[in-house]
C-alpha positions as a Markdown table, in Angstrom:
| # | Residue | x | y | z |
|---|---|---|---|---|
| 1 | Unk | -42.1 | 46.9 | -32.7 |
| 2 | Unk | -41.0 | 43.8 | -30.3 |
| 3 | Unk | -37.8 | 45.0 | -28.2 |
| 4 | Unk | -35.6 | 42.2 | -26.9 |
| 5 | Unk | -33.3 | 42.1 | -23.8 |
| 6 | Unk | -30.5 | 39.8 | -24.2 |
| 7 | Unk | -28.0 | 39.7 | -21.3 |
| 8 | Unk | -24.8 | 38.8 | -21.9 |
| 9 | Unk | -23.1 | 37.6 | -18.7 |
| 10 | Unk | -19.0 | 37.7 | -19.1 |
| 11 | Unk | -16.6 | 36.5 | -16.4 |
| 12 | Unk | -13.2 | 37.6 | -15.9 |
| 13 | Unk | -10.4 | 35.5 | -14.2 |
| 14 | Unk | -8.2 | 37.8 | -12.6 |
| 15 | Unk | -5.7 | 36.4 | -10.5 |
| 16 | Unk | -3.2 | 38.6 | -8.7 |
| 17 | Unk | 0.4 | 37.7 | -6.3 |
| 18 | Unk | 0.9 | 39.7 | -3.4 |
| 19 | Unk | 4.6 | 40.0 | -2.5 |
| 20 | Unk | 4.8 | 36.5 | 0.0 |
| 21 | Unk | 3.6 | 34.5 | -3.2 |
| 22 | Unk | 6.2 | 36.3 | -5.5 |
| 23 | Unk | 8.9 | 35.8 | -2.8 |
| 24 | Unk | 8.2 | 32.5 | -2.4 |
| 25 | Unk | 8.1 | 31.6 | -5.9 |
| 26 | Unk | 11.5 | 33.5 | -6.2 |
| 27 | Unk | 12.9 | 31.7 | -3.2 |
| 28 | Unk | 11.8 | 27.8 | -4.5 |
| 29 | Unk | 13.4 | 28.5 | -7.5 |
| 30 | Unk | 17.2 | 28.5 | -6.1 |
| 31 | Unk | 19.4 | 26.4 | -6.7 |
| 32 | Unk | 20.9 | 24.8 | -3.6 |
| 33 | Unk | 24.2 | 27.4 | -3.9 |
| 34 | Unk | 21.5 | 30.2 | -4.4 |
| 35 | Unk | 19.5 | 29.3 | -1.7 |
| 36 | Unk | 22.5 | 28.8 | 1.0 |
| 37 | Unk | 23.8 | 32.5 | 0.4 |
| 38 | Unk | 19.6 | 33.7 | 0.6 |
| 39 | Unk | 19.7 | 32.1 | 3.7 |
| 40 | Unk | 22.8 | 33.4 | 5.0 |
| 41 | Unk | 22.1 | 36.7 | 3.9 |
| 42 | Unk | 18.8 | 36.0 | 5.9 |
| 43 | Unk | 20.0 | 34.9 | 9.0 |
| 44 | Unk | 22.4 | 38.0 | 9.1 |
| 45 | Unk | 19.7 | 40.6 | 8.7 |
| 46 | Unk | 17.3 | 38.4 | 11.1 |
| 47 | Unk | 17.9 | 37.9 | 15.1 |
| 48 | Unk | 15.8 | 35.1 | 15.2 |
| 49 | Unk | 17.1 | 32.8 | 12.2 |
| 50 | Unk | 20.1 | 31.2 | 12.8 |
| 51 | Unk | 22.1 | 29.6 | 10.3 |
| 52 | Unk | 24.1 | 26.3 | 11.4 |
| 53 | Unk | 26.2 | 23.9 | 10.0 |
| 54 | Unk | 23.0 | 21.6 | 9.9 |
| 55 | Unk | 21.3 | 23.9 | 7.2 |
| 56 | Unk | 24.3 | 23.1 | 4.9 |
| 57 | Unk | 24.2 | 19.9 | 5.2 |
| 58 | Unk | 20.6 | 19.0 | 4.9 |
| 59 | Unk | 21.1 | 21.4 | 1.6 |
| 60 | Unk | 23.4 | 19.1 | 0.5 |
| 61 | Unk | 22.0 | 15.9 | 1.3 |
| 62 | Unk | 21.4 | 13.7 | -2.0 |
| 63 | Unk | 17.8 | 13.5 | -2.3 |
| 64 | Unk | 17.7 | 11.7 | -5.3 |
| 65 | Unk | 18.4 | 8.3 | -3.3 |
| 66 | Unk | 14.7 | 5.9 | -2.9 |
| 67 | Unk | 12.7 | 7.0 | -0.2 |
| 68 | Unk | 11.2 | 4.5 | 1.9 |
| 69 | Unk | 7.4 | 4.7 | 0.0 |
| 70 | Unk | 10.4 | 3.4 | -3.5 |
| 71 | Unk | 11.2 | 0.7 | -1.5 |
| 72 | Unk | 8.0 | -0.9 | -0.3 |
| 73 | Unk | 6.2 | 0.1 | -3.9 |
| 74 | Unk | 9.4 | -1.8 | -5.4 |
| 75 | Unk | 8.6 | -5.2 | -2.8 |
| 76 | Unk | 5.4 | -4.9 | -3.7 |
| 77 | Unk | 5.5 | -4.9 | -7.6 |
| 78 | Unk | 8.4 | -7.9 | -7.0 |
| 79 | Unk | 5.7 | -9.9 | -5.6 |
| 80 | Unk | 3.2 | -9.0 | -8.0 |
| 81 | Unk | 5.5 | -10.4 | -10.5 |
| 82 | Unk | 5.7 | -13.7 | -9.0 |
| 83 | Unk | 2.1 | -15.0 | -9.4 |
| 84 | Unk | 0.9 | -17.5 | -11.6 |
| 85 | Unk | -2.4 | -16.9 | -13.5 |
| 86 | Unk | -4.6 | -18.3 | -10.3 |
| 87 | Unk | -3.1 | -16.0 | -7.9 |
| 88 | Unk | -0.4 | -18.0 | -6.0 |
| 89 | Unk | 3.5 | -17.9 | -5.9 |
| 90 | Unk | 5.3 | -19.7 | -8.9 |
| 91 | Unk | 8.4 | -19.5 | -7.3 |
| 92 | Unk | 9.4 | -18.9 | -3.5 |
| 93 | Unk | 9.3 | -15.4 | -3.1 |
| 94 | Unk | 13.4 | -14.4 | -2.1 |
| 95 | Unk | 15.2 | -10.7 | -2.7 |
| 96 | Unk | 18.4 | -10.4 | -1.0 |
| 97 | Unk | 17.7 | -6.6 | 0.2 |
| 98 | Unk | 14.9 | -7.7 | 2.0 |
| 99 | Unk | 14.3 | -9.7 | 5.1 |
| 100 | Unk | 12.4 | -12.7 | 5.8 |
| 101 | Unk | 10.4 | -10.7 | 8.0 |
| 102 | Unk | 9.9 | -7.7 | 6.0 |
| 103 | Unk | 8.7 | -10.5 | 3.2 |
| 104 | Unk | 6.7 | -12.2 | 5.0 |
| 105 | Unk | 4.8 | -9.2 | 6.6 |
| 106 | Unk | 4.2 | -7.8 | 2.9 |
| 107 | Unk | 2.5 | -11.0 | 2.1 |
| 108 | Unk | 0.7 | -11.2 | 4.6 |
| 109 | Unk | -0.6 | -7.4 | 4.0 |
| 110 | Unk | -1.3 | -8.3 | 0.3 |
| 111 | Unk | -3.4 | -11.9 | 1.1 |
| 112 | Unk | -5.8 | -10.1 | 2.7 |
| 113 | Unk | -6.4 | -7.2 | 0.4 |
| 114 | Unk | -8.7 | -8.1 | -2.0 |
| 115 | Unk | -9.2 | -10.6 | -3.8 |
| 116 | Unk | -8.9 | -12.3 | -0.6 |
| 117 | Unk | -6.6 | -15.5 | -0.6 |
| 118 | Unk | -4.7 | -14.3 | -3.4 |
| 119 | Unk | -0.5 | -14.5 | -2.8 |
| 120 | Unk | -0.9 | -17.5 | -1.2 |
| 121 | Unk | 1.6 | -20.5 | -2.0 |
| 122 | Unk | -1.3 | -23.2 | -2.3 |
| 123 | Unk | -5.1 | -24.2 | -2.3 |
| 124 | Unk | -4.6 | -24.9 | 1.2 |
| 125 | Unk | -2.6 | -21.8 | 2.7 |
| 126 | Unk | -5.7 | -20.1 | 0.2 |
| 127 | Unk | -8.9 | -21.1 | 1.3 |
| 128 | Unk | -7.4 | -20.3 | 5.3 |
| 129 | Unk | -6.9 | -17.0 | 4.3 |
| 130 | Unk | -10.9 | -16.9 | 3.2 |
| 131 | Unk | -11.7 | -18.5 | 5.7 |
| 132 | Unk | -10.2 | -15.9 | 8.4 |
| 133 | Unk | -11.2 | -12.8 | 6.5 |
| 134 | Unk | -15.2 | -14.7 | 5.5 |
| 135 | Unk | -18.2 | -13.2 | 7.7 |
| 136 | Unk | -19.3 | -16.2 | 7.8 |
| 137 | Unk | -19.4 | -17.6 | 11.3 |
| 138 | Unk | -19.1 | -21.5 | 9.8 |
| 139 | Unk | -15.9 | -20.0 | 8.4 |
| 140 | Unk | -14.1 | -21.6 | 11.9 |
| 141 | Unk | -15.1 | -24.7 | 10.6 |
| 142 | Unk | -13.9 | -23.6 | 7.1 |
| 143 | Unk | -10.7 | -23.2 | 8.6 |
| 144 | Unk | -10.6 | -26.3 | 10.4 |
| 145 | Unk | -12.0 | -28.3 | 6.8 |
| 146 | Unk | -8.5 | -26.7 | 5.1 |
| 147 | Unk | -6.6 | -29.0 | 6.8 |
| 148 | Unk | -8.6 | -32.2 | 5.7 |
| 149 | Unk | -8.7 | -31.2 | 2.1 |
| 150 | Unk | -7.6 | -34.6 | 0.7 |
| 151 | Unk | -10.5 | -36.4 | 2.7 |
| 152 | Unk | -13.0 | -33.9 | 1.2 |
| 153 | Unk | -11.6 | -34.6 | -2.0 |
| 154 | Unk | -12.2 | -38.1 | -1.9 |
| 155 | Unk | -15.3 | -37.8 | 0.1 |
| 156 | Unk | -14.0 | -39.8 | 3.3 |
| 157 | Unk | -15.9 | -37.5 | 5.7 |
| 158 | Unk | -16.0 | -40.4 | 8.3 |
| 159 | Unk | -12.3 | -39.6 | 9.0 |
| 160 | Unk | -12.9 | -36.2 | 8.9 |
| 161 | Unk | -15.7 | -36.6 | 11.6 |
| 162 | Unk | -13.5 | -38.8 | 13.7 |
| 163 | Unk | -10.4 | -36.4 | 13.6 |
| 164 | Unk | -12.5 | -33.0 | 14.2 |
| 165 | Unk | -15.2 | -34.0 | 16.0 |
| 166 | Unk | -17.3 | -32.1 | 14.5 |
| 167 | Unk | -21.0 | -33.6 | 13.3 |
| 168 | Unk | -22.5 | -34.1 | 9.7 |
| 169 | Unk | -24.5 | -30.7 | 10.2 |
| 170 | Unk | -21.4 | -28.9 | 11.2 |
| 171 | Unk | -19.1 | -30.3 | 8.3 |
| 172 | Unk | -21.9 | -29.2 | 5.7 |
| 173 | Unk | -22.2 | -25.9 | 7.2 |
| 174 | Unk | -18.5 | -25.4 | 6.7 |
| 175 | Unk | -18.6 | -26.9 | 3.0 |
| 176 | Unk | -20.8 | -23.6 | 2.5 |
């Protein structure tokens, strides 16, 4: 006769609150009336809490107005909007509760996130961007070839040449 040992582990969850947890539970769950007289009555009882004019009104401060973090989340998705299926602006982007400035710098935040050169209002303005965020040290010259993009696209390198200064070798180099 064969005798088998079978162990059977069992695990038990057992989770207890000590009195801070319960109080604290108990005290997040006021209402803002609730909570003023709790923290009257506290501050009565207690030599070192105070209770000031200031408590009330932070209590009764509206905080369901948009936070800062509602704001720039609400820019951004604007601008998101705006884009065309190859990434650039089909219209100029313009909200009245926002300033040129605060625009501009979100655009300029989202054009180099990536894909890199996306945002952008044109091929030009789009190929700089690349160009500044590329690795790639010929990615001066890059830069430099985004202003001469209609003599690349007719292939009149000599004027390119002439304008730059910039050899045969280097303009190549910056074509890659």
């Amino acid at each position: 006769m064969k005798q088998n040992i079978t162990i059977k582990p069992e695990l038990k969850i057992k989770q207890t609150f000590n009195s801070q947890k319960e109080q604290s539970l108990k005290i997040l769950s006021y209402n803002a009336k609730s909570l003023k007289e709790y923290l009257y009555k506290q501050a009565q009882t207690n030599p070192f809490l105070t209770y000031t004019a200031d408590a009330d009104a932070f209590l009764e401060y509206d905080h369901t107005t948009q936070s800062l973090y509602d704001k720039i989340e609400d820019l951004y998705q604007y601008l998101i909007s705006l884009l065309d299926s190859n990434g650039y602006f089909k219209t100029t982007p313009f909200l009245a509760s926002y300033s040129e400035k605060q625009l501009q710098q979100a655009i300029y935040i989202l054009q180099r996130t990536e894909p890199y050169g996306c945002f952008c209002r044109n091929l030009k303005e789009s190929l700089k961007v690349q160009c500044e965020l590329s690795e790639n040290p010929a990615s001066e010259t890059g830069t430099i070839l985004c202003d001469f993009l209609e003599e690349l696209a007719s292939h009149n390198y000599d004027e390119i040449i002439h304008k730059t200064e910039l050899t045969l070798d280097e303009l190549e180099e910056g074509f890659h």
